[in-house]
C-alpha positions as CSV (number, residue, x, y, z in Angstrom):
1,X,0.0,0.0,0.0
2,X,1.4,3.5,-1.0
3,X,0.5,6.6,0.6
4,X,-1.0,7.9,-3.3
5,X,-3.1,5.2,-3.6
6,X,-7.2,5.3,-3.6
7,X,-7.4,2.1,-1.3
8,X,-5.0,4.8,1.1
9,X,-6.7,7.9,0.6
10,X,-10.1,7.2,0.7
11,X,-10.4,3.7,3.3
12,X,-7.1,3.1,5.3
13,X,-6.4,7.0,6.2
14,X,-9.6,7.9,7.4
15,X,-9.7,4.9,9.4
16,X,-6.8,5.3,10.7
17,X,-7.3,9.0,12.1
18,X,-11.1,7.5,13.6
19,X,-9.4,5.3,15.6
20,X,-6.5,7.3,16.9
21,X,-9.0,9.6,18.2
22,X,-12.3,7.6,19.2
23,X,-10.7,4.5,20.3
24,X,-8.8,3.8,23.7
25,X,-5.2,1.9,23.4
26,X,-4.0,4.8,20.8
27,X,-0.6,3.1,20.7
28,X,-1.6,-0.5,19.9
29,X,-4.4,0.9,17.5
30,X,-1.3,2.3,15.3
31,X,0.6,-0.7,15.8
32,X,-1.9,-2.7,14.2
33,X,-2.5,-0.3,11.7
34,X,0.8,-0.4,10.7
35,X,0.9,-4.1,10.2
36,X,-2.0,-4.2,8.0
37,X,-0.4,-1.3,6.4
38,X,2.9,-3.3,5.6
39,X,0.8,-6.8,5.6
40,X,-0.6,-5.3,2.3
41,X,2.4,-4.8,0.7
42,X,4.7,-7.6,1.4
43,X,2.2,-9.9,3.2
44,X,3.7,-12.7,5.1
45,X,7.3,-11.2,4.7
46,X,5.8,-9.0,7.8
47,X,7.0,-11.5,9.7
48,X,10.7,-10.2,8.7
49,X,10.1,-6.7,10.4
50,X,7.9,-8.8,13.4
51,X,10.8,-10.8,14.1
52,X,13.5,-7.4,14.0
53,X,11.3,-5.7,16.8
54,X,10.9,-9.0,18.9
55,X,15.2,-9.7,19.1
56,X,15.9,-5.9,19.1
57,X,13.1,-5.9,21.9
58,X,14.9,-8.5,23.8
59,X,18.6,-7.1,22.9
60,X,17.5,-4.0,24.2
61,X,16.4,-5.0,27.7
62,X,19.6,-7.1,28.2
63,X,22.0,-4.5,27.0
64,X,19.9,-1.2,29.0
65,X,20.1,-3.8,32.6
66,X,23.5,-5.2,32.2
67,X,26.1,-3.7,34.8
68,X,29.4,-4.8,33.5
69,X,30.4,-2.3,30.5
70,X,32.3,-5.5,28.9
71,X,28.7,-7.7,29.0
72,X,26.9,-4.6,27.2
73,X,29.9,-3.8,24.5
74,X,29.2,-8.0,24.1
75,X,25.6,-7.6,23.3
76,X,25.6,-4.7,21.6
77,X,27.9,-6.5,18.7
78,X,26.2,-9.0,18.6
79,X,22.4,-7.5,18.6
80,X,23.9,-4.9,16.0
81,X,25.5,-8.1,13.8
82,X,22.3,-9.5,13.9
83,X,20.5,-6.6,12.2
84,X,23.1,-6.4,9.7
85,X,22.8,-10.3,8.9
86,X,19.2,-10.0,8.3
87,X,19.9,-6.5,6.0
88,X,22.9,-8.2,4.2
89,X,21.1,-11.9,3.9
90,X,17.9,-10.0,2.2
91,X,19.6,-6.9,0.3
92,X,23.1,-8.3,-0.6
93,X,23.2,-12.0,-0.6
94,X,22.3,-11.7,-4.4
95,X,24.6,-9.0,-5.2
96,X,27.5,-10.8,-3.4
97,X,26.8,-14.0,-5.2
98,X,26.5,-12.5,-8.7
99,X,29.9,-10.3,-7.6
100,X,31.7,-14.1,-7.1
101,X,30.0,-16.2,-8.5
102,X,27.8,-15.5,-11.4
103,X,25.0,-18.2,-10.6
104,X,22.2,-18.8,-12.9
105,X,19.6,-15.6,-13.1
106,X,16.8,-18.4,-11.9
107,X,18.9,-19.5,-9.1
108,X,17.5,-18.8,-5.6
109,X,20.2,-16.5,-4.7
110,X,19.2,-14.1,-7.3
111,X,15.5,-14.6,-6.4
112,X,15.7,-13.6,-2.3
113,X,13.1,-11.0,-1.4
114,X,13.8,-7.4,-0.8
115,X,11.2,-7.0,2.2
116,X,10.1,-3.2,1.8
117,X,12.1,-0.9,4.3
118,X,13.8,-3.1,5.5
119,X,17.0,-0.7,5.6
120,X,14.8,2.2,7.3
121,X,13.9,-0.5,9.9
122,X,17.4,-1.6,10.3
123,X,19.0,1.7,11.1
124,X,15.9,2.4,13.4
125,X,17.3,-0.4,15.1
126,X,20.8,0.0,15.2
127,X,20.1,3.9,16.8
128,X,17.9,2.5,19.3
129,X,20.4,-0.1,20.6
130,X,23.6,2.1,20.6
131,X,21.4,4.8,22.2
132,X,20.6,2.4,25.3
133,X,24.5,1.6,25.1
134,X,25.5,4.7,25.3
135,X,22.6,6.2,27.8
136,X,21.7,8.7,25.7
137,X,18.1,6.3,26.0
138,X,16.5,4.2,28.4
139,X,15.4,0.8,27.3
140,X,11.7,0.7,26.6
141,X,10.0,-1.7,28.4
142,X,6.4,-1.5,26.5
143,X,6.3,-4.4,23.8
144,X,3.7,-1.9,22.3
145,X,6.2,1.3,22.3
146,X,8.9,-0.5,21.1
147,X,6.8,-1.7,18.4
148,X,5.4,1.4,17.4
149,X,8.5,3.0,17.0
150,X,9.9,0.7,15.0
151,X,6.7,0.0,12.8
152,X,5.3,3.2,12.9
153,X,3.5,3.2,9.2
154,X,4.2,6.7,8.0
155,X,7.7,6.7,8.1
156,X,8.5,2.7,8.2
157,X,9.0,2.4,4.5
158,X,10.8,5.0,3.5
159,X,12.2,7.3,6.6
160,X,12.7,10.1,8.0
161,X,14.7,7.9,10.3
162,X,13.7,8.7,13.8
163,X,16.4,9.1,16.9
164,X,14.6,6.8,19.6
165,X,14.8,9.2,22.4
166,X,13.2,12.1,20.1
167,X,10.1,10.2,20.2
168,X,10.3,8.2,23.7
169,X,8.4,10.9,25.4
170,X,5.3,11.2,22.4
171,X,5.5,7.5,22.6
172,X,4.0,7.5,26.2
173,X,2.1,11.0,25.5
174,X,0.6,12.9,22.6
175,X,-1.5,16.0,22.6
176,X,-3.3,16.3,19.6
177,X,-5.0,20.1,19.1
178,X,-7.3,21.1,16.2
179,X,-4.0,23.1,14.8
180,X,-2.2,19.6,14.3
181,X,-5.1,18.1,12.3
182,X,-5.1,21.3,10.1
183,X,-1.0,21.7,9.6
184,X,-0.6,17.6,8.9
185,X,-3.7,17.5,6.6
186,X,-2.0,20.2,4.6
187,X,1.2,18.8,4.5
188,X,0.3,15.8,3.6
189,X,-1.5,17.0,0.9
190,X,1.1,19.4,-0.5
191,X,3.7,16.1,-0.4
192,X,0.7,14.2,-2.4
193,X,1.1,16.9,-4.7
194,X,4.9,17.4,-5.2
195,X,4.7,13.5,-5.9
196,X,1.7,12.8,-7.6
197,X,1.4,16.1,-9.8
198,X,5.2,16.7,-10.2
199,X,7.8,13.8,-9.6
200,X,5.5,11.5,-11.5
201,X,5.3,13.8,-14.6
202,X,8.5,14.0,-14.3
203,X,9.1,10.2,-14.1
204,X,6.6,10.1,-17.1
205,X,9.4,12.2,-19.6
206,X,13.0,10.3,-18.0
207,X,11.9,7.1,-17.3
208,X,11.5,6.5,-21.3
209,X,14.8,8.5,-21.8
210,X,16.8,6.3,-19.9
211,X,15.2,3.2,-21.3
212,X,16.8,3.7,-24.9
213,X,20.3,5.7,-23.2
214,X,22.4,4.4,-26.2
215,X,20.3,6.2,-28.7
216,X,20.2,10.0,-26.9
217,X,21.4,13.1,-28.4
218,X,22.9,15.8,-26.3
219,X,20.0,17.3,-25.9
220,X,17.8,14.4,-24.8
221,X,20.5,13.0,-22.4
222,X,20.2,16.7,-20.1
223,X,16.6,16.5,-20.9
224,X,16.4,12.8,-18.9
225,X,18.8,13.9,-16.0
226,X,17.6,16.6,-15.2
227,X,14.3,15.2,-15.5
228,X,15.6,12.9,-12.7
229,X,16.9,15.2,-10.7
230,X,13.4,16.9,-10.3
231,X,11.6,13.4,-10.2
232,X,13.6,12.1,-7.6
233,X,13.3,15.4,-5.4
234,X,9.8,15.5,-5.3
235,X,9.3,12.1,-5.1
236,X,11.4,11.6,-1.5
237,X,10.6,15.0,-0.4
238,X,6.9,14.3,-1.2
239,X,6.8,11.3,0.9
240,X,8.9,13.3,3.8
241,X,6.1,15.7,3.8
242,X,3.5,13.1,4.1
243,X,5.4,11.0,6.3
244,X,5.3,13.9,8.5
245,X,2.3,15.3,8.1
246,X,0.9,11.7,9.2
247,X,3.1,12.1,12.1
248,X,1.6,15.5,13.1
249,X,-2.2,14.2,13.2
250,X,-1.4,11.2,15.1
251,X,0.9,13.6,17.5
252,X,4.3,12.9,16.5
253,X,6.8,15.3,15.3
254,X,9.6,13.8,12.8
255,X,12.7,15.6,12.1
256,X,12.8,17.6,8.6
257,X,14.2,15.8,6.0
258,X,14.7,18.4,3.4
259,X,15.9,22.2,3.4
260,X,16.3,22.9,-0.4
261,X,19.2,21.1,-1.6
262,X,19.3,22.1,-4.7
263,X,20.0,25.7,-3.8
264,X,23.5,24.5,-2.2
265,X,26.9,26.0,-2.5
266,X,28.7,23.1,-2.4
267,X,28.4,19.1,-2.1
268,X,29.4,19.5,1.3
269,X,26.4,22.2,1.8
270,X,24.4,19.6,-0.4
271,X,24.2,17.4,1.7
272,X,23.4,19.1,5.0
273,X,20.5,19.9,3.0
274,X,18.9,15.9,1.4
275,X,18.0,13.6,3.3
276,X,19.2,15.1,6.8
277,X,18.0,12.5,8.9
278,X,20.2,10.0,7.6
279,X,23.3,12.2,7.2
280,X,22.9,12.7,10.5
281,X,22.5,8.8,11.1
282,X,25.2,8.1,9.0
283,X,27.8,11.1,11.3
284,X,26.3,9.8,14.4
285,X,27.1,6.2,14.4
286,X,29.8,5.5,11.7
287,X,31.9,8.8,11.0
288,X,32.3,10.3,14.3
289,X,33.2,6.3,15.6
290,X,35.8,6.2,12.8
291,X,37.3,8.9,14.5
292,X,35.8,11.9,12.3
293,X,38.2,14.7,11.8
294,X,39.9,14.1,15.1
295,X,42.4,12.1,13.4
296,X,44.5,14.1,11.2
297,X,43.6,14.7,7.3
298,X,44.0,11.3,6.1
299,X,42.0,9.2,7.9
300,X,39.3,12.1,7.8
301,X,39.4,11.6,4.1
302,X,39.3,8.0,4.6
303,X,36.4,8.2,7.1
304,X,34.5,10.2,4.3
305,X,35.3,7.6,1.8
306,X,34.1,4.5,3.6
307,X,30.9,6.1,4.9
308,X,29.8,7.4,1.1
309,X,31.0,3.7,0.0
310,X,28.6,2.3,2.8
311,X,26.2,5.5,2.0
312,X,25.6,4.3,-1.9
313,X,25.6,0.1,-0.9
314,X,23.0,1.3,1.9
315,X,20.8,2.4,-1.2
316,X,21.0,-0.3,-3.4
317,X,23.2,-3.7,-3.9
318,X,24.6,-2.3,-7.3
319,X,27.6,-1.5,-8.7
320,X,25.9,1.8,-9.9
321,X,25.3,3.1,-6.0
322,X,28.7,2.2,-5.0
323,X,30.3,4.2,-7.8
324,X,27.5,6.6,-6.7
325,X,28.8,6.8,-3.2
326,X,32.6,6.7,-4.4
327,X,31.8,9.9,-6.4
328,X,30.3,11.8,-3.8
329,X,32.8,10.6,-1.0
330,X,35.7,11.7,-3.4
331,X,34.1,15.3,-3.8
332,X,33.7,15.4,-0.2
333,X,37.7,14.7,0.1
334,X,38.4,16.8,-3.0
335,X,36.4,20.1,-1.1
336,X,38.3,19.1,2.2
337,X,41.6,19.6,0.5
338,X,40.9,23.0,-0.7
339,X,38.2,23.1,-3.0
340,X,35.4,24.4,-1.1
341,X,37.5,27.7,0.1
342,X,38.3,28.4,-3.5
343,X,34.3,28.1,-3.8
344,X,33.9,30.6,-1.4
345,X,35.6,33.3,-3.2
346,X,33.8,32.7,-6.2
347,X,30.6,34.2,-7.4
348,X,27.6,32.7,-5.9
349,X,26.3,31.9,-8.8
350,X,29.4,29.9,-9.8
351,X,29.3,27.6,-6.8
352,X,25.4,27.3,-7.3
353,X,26.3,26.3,-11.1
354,X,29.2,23.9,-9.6
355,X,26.7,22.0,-7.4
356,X,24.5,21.3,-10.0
357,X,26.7,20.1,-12.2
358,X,28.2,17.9,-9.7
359,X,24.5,16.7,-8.5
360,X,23.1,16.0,-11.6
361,X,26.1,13.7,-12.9
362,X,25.6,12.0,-9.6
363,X,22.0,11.4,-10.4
364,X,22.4,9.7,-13.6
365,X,24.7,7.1,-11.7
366,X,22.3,6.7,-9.6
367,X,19.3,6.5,-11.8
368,X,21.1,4.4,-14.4
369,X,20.0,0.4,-14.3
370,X,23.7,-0.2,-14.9
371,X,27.1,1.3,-15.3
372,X,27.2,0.8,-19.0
373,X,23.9,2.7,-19.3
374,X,25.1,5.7,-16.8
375,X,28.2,5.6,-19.0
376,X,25.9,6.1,-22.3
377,X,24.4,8.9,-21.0
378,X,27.2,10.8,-19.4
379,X,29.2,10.4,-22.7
380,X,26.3,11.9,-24.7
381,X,25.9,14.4,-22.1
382,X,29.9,15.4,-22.2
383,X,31.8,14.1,-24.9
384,X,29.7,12.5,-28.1
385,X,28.1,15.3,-30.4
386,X,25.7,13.7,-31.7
387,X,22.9,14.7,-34.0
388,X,19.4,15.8,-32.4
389,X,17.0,13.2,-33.2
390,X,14.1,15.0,-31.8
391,X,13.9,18.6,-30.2
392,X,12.8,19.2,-26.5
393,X,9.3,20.4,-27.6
394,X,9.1,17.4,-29.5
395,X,9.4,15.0,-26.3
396,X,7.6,17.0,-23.9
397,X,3.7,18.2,-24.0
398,X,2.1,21.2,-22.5
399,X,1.6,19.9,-19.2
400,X,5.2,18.5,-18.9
401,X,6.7,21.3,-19.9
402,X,4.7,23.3,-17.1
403,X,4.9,21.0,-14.9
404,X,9.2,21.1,-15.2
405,X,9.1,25.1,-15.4
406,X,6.8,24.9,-11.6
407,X,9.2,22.0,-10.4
408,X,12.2,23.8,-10.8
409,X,10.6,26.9,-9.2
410,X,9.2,25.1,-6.0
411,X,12.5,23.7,-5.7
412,X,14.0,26.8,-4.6
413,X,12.8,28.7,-1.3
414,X,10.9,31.6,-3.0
415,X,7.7,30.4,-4.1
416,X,7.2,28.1,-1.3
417,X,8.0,31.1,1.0
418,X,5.1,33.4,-0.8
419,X,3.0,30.0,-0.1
420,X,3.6,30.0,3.7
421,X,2.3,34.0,4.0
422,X,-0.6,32.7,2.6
423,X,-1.4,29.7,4.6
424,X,-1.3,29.3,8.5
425,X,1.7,27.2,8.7
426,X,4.1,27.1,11.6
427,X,7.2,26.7,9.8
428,X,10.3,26.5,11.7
429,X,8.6,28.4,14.6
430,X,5.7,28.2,16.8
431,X,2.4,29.4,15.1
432,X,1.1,33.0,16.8
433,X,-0.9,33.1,19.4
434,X,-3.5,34.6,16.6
435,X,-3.6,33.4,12.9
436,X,-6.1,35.3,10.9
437,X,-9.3,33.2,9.7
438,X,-8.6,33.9,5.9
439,X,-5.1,32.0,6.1
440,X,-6.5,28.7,7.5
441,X,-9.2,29.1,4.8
442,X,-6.5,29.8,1.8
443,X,-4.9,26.4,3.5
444,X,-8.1,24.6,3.6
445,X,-8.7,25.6,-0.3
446,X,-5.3,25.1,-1.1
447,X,-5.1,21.7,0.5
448,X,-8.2,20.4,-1.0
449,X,-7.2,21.9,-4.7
450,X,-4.1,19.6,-4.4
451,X,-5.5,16.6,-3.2
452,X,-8.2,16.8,-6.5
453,X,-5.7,17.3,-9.0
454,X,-3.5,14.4,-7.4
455,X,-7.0,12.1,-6.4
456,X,-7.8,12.6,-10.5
457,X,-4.6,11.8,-11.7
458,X,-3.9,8.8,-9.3
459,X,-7.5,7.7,-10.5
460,X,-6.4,7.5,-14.2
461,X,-3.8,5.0,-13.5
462,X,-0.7,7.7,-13.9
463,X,1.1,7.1,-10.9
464,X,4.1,4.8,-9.9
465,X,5.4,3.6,-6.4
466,X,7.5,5.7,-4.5
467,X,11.4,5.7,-5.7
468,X,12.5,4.9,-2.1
469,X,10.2,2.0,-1.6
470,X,13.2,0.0,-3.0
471,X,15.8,0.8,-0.3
């Protein structure tokens, strides 16, 4: 089940929000919810995510009451190599066995399930057990809480990934005002929007592009990446916002996942920007362990290499993530040594221009269903001349081409600034003590105007699964 979906929208949502407010036992009533939630998407492979609560459940109750620091450094490795043995058996054992073997495509190591999430769930693990280890949490002793916070249906699939002891205290109380309702109803609707109206447009002109890669001129090879670049955007950023705004009516409040990256200065600015809460993961338990930059240059470059090597496997068992990661790690090094101060001399709009660039190549390794086909397009893109087969109003239609001129404008800070003065929203801030009555009208119309367009479109079939559901 996907969050734009009719069976969502129209039957499981309002559901859902009846029984988090009219029924008693709020916290089991979501976990169950959740279950049918995943149940419906990879039915009995919920027993994979059931089974990850139950021994992190266990794990963490051992390692929270053990005394003797040796006996919890013990059971921390091994709850932690558990989690990783049920990530790599599921993600990688196909991947590693094609890498050294090459068995047979029908073999059943290149036919092992990729249960959805099951690196969100993972990593919501792993924090939650070092954070016992470390005391920066308490162990939960609720079945139910635990549960909940690890099966939490909004943001299990596809993140933000949530710090245990941000949500410990929600997790034993919520207060959920009429303000809430109204600010996670339009959220959620505006995310519907960015993915329904605009990443899936979007994914309606690249996806064909990079199907036939060998055959792109110049033209048509920016045309698909940057295509991408905007699909993939507004598809993650979409579900972020609905993921939250999920989170707000059932009174939870998830960390912000997005802060425009695509006006960044530099890769190292980029990403501060996408998807904070696991850069943040990623600093927090593997980078600053390493040693961060306490160790002299070297191993600070090396830290950065093996966490954007890790970064781009975490994504996806493919050769095309890992060279992914390696590219973005080695402009991470590259900017250490120097780069980024020569940046900061330069005209903004050079460093702006600079991050594109860089951002855009990265997406079409990323994008690419192999590292032949990224090579194809980055060599039509850079280096082959090639004639133009068809012209860029030739491949898009009216509503593609406005739908990329409103993408690329949303994706700056402007527009959606103008769009907050208009609606009641609390931003980074607490709301006012007094919103006017127009603005949470002009939310209310705006809101419901989105959720048409993107209720019409998803009804004519022109919608596809979220691009994260595959991590």
């Amino acid at each position: 089940m996907v969050f734009s979906s009719v069976e969502f929208l129209f039957l499981f949502l309002p559901l859902f929000l009846l029984a988090q407010n009219f029924l008693p036992w709020r916290n089991l009533s979501f976990v169950l919810f959740s279950l049918v939630f995943y149940f419906a998407g990879e039915g009995w492979f919920t027993a994979v995510v059931a089974v990850s609560v139950a021994i992190n459940y266990v794990f963490g109750l051992r390692i929270g009451d053990a005394a003797d620091p040796r006996k919890r450094k013990q059971l921390l490795a091994v709850s932690v190599a558990l989690n990783l043995a049920l990530l790599i058996f599921f993600k990688y054992a196909g991947f590693i066995a094609d890498t050294l073997f090459h068995p047979a495509k029908d073999s059943i190591w290149m036919n092992i399930h990729l249960p959805l999430g099951i690196s969100f769930f993972t990593f919501h693990a792993i924090s939650y057990l070092v954070d016992i280890y470390r005391r920066d949490a308490r162990a939960e002793r609720s079945f139910v809480n635990l549960s909940l916070y690890m099966l939490m249906f909004p943001q299990l699939i596809a993140g933000p990934i949530l710090r245990f002891h941000m949500v410990a205290g929600q997790l034993r109380r919520r207060v959920v005002t009429s303000r809430h309702v109204y600010y996670g109803l339009l959220l959620f609707c505006f995310g519907l929007g960015q993915k329904v109206l605009l990443a899936d447009t979007m994914a309606g002109v690249a996806d064909p592009l990079f199907a036939r890669a060998d055959t792109l001129s110049t033209q048509t090879a920016w045309l698909a990446a940057i295509c991408y670049t905007l699909q993939i955007f507004f598809d993650f950023g979409g579900y972020s916002n609905m993921a939250m705004g999920l989170g707000w009516m059932a009174g939870f409040h998830f960390p912000r996942n997005f802060n425009f990256p695509y006006i960044a200065r530099s890769i190292t600015d980029f990403w501060r920007r996408w998807h904070m809460s696991l850069s943040r993961w990623f600093r927090d338990y593997l980078y600053i362990p390493l040693g961060g930059n306490r160790l002299g240059p070297l191993k600070t470059y090396r830290n950065l290499m093996i966490v954007f090597l890790l970064c781009g496997l975490w994504h996806g068992a493919a050769w095309t993530f890992v060279l992914w990661g390696a590219y973005h790690g080695l402009l991470l090094v590259l900017e250490r040594l120097g780069w980024e101060k020569l940046l900061q001399k330069s005209p903004r709009l050079l460093q702006h221009g600079y991050t594109m660039l860089a951002v855009i190549v990265g997406w079409v390794l990323f994008r690419a269903a192999s590292v032949e086909q990224a090579g194809q397009i980055l060599a039509k893109m850079f280096l082959l001349r090639t004639a133009e087969d068809l012209t860029i109003r030739q491949i898009l239609n009216g509503e593609e081409m406005v739908v990329l001129v409103v993408a690329i404008a949303l994706s700056a800070p402007l527009v959606p600034a103008l769009l907050r003065r208009l609606v009641a929203l609390p931003g980074l801030r607490p709301w006012p003590r007094r919103v006017p009555a127009w603005q949470y009208s002009a939310g209310v119309v705006l809101g419901l105007s989105i959720l048409l367009g993107a209720a019409l479109k998803i009804l004519t079939g022109a919608y596809s699964p979220f691009i994260y559901f595959r991590f």
